[in-house]
C-alpha positions in Angstrom: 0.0 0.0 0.0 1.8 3.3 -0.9 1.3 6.3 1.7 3.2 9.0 -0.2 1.7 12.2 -1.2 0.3 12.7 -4.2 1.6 16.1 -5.7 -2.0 17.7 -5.5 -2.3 16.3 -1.5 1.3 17.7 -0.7 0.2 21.1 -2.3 -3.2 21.0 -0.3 -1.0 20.2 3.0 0.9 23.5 2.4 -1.5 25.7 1.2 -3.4 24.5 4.5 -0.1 25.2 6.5 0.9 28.5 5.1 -2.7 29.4 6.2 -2.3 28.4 9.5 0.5 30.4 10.3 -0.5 33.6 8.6 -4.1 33.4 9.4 -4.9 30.8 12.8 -2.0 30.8 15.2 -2.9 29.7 18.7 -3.5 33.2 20.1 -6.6 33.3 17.6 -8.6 30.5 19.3 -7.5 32.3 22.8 -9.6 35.2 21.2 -12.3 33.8 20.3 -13.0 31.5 23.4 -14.8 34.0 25.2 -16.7 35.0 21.6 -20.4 33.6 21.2 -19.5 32.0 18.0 -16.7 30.7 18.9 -15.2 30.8 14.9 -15.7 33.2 11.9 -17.6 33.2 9.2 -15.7 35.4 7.2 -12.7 32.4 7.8 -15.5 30.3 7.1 -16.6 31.2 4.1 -12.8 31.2 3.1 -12.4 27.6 3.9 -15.7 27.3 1.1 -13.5 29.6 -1.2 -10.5 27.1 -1.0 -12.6 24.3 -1.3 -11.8 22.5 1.7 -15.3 22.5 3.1 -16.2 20.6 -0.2 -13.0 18.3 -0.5 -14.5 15.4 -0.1 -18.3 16.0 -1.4 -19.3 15.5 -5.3 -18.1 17.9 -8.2 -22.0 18.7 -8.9 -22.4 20.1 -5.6 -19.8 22.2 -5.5 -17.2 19.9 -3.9 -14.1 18.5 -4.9 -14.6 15.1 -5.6 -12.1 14.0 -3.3 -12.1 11.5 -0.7 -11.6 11.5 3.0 -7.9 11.0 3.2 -7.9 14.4 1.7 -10.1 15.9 4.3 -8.4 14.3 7.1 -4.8 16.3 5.6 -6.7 19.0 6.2 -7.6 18.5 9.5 -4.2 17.2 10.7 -2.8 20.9 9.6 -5.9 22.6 11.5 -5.2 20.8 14.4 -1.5 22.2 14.6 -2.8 25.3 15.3 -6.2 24.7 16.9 -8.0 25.9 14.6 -11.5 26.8 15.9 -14.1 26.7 12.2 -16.3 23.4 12.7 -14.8 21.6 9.8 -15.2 18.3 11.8 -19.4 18.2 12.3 -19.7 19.7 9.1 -18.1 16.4 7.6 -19.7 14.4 9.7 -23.6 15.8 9.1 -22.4 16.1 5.4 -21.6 12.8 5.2 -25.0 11.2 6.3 -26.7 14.1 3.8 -24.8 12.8 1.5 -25.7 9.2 2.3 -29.4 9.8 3.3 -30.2 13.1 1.1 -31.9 13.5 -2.7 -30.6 15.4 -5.5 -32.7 18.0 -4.7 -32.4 18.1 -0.9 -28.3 18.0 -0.8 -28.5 21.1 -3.3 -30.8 23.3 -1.0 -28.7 22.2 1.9 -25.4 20.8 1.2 -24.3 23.1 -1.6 -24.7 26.4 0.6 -22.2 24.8 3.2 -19.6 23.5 0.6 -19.5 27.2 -0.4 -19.1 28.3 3.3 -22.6 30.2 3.0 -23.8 27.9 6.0 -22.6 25.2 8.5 -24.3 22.4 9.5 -24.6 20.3 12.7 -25.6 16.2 13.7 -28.1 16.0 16.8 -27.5 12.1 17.8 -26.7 12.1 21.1 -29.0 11.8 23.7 -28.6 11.7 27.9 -29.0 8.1 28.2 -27.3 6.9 24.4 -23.8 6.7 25.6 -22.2 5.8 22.6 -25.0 4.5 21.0 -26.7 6.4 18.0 -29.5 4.2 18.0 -30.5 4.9 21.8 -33.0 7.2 20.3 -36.1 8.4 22.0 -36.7 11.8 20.4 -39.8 11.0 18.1 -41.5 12.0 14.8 -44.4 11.1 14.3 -46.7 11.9 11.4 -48.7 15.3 11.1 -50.7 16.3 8.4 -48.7 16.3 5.0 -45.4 16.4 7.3 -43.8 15.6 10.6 -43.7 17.0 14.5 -40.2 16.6 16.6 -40.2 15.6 19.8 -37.0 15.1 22.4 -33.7 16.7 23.3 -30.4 16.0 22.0 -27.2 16.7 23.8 -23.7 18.1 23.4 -24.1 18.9 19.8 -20.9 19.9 17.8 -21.7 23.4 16.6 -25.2 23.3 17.4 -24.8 27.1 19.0 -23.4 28.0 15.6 -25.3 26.1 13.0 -27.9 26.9 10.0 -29.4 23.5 10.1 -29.6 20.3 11.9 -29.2 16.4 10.2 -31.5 15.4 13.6 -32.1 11.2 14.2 -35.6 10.3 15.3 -37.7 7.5 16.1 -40.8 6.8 14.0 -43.0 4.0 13.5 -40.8 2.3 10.6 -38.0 3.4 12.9 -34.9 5.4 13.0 -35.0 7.8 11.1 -33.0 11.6 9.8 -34.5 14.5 9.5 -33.0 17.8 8.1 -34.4 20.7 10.6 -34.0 24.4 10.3 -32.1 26.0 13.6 -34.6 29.3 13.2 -38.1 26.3 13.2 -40.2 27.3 15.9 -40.0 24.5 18.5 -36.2 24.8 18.1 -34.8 25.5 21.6 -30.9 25.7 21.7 -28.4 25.9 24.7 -25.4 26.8 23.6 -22.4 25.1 26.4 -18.8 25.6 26.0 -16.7 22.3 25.9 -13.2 22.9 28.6 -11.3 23.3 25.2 -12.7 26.3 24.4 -14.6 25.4 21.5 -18.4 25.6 22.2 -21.6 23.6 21.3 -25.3 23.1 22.6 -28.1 21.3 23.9 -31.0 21.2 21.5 -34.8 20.4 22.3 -37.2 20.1 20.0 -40.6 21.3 21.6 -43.3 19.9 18.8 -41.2 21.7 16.4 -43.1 20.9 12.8 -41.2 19.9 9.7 -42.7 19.9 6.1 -42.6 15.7 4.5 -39.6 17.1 2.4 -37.3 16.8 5.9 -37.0 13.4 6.0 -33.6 12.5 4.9 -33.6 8.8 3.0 -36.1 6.0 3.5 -38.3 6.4 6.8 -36.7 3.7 9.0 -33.5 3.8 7.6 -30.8 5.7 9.2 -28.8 3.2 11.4 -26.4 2.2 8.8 -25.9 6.1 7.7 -25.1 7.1 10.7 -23.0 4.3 11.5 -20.9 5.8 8.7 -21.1 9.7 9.1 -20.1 8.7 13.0 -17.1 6.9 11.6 -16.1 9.6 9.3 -16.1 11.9 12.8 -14.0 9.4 15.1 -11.2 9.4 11.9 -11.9 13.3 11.9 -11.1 13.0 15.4 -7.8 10.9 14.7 -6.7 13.1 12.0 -6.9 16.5 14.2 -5.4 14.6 17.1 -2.0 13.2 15.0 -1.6 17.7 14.4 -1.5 17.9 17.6 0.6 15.0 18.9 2.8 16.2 16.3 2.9 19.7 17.6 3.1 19.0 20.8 6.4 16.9 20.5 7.6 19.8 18.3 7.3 21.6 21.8 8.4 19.6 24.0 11.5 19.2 22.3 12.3 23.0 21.6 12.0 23.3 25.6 14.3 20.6 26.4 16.9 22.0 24.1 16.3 25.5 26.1 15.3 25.1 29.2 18.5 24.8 31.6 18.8 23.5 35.4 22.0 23.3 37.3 23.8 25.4 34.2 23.0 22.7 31.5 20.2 22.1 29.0 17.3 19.7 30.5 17.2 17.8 27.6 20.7 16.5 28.1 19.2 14.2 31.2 18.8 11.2 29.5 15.4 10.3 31.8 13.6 13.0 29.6 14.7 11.9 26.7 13.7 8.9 27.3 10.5 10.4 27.8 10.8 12.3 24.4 11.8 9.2 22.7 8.0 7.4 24.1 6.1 10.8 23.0 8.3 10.4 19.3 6.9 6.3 19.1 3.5 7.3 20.5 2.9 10.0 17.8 4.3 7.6 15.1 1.5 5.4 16.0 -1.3 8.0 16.1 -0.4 9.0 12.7 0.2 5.6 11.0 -3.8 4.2 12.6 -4.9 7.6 11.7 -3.9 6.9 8.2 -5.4 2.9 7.8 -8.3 4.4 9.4 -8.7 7.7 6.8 -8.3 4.8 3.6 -10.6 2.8 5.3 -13.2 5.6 5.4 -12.7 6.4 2.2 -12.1 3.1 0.3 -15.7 2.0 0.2 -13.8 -1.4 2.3 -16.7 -3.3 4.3 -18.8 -2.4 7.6 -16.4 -4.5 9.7 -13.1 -3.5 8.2 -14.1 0.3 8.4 -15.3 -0.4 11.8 -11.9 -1.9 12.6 -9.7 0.3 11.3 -11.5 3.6 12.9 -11.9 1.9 16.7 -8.1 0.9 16.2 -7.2 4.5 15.1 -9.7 5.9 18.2 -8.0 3.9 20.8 -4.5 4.4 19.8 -5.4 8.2 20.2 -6.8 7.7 23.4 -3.9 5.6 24.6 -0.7 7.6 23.0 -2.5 10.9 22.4 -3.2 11.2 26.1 0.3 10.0 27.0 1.6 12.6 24.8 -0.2 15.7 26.1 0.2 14.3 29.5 4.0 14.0 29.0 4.3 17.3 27.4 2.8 18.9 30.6 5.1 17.1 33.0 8.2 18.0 30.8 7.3 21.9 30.7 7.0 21.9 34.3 5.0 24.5 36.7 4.4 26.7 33.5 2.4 23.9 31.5 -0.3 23.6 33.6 -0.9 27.7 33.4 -3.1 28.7 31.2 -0.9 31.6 29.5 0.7 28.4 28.2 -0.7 26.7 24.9 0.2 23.3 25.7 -2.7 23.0 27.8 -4.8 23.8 24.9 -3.7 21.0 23.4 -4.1 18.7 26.4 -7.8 20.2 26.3 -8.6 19.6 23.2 -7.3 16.1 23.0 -8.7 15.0 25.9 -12.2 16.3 24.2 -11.3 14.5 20.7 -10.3 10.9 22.8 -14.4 11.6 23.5 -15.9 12.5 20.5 -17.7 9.4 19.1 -17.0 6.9 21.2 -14.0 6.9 24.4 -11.5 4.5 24.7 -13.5 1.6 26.5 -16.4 1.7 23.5 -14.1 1.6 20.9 -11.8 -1.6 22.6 -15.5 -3.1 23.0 -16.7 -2.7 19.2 -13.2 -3.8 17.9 -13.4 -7.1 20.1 -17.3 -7.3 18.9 -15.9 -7.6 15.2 -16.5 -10.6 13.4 -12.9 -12.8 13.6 -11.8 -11.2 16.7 -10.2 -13.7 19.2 -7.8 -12.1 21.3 -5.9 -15.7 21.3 -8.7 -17.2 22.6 -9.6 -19.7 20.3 
């Protein structure tokens, strides 16, 4: 399998990086914590102008045509520099409009997002799901020529922010996706801020009435579409989490070469680098599963091997993304736990990425659940 670049993916990577460092340095998303937005739309409708928002959609929507693995270089770069635009929900709510949506319904609500006119948000979770997306008790049910929305859905990624909501329901043929406008009456939104400064919301839907052209698919048949666009989010996850590992060692490294104790440069003690040398391995890893898991997304490969692939990817971030942050933290000493300093954005944000769709223990769980898995055990 051959992992190089292609020369269009290594000019998107430094495009991406070049506007990272003019554009999105740290001290941006320090500025906008406190914001109500949280992000830009004026970078957001750049992101549409660049075509990154669309990399991975169709050609006749006003994507790219790409695939996933170019999305996920993207990500990598924007997680160097925490970037705070909601590129990650918006690929994960356009993929199940994609996978659920007509012609004519991914055109009135996909192609205004590609082109960074709108963002979009998923509304899956609920307060006793877990990790399950379908744990569902918010309910349509059938009224007049179209539909009435009842329950509450929690911790939505850019629900504070977004123009419309892919939102799972129960109805009588069962699960089901509905496209619903933030400004419906019936639409009540909280918007929360998650501890890495990013923000989201709490969403109830109060009888809020949607026309028959809402439903997204066949009625009944959403499990397997999310079961995807929540996949494409846990590799989002993976992706943005090998930038930061990445980053982070970058860091960590500079210090040790700088910092001195007793007259002489810390990173001379061989314990630390030792402890460089485990956050160098751990960050190898993250990036090589975030890889497998991005083809794997992408490929069209089966249920189970997509499955696989993206719990392996989730779990190694948990494991050596964590261990990496952590270490970072410990090697910078009494100033890396301040907040003046930006490795504990990072720490922040990975620790909220190791629980976006699905923590450590669910995604050891569904890998083991996979058909062939044995563990030695046979």
């Amino acid at each position: 399998m051959n992992f190089d670049l292609s020369e269009d993916q290594k000019m998107l990577v430094a495009t991406v990086d070049s506007f990272v460092k003019k554009q999105s340095p740290v001290t941006r998303l320090r500025k906008l914590r406190e914001d109500p937005t949280g992000w830009q739309k004026s970078v957001w409708r750049q992101f549409g102008e660049f075509g990154w928002l669309g990399v991975m959609f169709p050609e006749e929507l006003g994507g790219v045509g790409g695939s996933f693995v170019d999305a996920a270089l993207i990500l990598e770069q924007l997680g160097v520099a925490l970037v705070p635009e909601p590129l990650l929900p918006a690929l994960v709510a356009g993929t199940a409009l994609v996978r659920a949506g007509s012609a004519g319904q991914q055109q009135r609500w996909l192609q205004p997002m590609i082109a960074g006119e709108t963002s979009l948000a998923l509304a899956y979770a609920e307060a006793q799901s877990r990790f399950d997306p379908t744990d569902v008790v918010t309910r349509a049910t059938a009224h007049g020529k179209g539909w009435k929305l009842e329950g509450e859905k929690r911790w939505v990624l850019n629900g504070h922010a977004a123009d419309q909501f892919v939102v799972s329901a129960r109805t009588g043929a069962g699960l089901s996706l509905f496209l619903v406008d933030a400004r419906t009456p019936g639409v009540n939104v909280t918007p929360v801020k998650t501890m890495d400064g990013h923000h989201a919301a709490m969403v109830r839907f109060a009888g809020a009435s949607l026309d028959a052209d809402r439903l997204l698919g066949t009625d009944g048949g959403a499990a397997p579409i999310l079961d995807e666009a929540l996949d494409v989010g846990a590799a989002a996850a993976c992706a943005e989490g090998a930038g930061i590992t990445r980053t982070v060692l970058s860091m960590t490294c500079d210090y040790l070469r700088t910092r001195e104790q007793f007259g002489v440069k810390i990173g001379t003690f061989q314990a630390l680098q030792h402890r460089a040398v485990d956050m160098f391995v751990e960050t190898e890893l993250c990036k090589s599963m975030s890889i497998l898991a991005s083809i794997r997304v992408s490929d069209g490969s089966p249920p189970d091997e997509r499955r696989a692939a993206v719990s392996a990817a989730k779990v190694q971030l948990a494991v050596g993304g964590r261990q990496v942050t952590q270490q970072a933290i410990q090697l910078h000493g009494g100033i890396g736990v301040t907040d003046e300093h930006d490795v504990g954005l990072y720490f922040k944000r990975m620790h909220v990425l190791n629980t976006l769709f699905g923590d450590e223990d669910h995604h050891v769980a569904r890998y083991a659940a996979q058909p062939g898995f044995s563990a030695g055990m046979e």
